[in-house]
C-alpha positions in Angstrom: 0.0 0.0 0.0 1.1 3.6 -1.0 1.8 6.2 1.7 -0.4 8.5 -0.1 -3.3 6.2 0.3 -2.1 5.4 3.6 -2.5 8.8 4.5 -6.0 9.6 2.5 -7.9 6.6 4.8 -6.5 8.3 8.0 -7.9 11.5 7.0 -10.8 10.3 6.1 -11.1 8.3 9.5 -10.1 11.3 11.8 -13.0 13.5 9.7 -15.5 10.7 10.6 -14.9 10.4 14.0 -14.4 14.4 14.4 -18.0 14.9 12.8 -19.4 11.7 15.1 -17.9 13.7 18.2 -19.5 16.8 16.9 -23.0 15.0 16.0 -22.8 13.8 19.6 -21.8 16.9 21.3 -24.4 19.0 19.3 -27.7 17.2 20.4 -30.7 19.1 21.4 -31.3 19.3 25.3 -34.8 19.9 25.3 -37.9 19.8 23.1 -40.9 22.0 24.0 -44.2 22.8 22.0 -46.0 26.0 22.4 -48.8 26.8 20.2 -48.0 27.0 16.9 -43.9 26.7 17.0 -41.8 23.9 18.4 -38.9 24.5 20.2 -35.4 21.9 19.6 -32.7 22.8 21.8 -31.9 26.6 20.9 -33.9 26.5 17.8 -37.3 28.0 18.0 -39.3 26.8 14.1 -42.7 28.2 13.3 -45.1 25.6 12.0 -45.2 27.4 8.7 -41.7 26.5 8.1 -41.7 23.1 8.3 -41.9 21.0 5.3 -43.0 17.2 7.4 -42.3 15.3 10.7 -40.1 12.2 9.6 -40.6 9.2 12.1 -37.4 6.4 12.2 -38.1 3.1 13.9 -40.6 1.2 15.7 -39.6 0.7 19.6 -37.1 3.1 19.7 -38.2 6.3 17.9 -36.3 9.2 16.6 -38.0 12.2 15.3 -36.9 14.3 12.9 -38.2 17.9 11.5 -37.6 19.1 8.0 -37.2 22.5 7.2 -38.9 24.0 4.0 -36.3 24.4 1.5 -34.0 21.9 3.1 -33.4 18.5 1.0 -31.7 16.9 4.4 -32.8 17.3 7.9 -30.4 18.8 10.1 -28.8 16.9 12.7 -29.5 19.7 15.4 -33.6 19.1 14.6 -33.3 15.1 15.3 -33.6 14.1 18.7 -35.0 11.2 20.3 -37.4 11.1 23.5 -36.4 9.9 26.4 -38.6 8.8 29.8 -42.3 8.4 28.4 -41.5 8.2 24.7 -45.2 7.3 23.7 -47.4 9.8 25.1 -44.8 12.2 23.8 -44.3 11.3 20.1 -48.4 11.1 20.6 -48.3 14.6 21.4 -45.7 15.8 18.9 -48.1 13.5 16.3 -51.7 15.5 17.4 -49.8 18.8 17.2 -48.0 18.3 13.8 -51.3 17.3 12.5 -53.2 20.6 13.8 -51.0 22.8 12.1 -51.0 20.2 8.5 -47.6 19.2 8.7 -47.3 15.6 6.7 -46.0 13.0 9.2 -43.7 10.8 7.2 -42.6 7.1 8.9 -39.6 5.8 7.5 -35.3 6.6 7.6 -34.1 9.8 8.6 -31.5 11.1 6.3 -29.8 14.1 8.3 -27.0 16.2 7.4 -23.8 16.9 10.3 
């Protein structure tokens, strides 16, 4: 093996595991609904600006909100609930669907 290819697969393995650290470092602390805008972390999103609610997995849920405009969801608008993870994707269900934002079940694909 070259050491130029030797050196091109430990870049690319230190910018996967610098972007993984990030991803995990990043997550949103808190979700919290109030009327019409939903809050994720620091980020405060009107209804009106959100494209549709996409839905990964069955047990284990992870929620993710698109962003008009957007083709990816951002990784800082994933987040997973944790403690009564039913009645609280229920909730974020009912109030997705009172403002007519699609709710879309199948893989997440988010951008760093």
């Amino acid at each position: 093996m070259s050491p130029i290819v030797g050196i091109a697969f430990c870049l690319l393995y230190t910018g996967l595991l610098v972007a993984y650290v990030i991803r995990m470092i990043i997550q949103p602390r808190h979700v919290e609904i109030i009327g019409d805008k939903i809050i994720v972390g620091r980020k405060e999103i009107p209804a009106v600006h959100i494209d549709k609610l996409v839905i990964q997995g069955y047990f284990s849920q992870v929620i993710g909100i698109k962003p008009r405009g957007k083709r990816l969801v951002p990784s800082l608008l994933c987040f997973k609930i944790k403690g009564n993870e039913e009645e609280y994707t229920e909730e974020i269900i009912e109030w997705a669907k009172r403002n007519e934002i699609p709710i879309k079940y199948g893989r997440i694909f988010r951008w760093i």
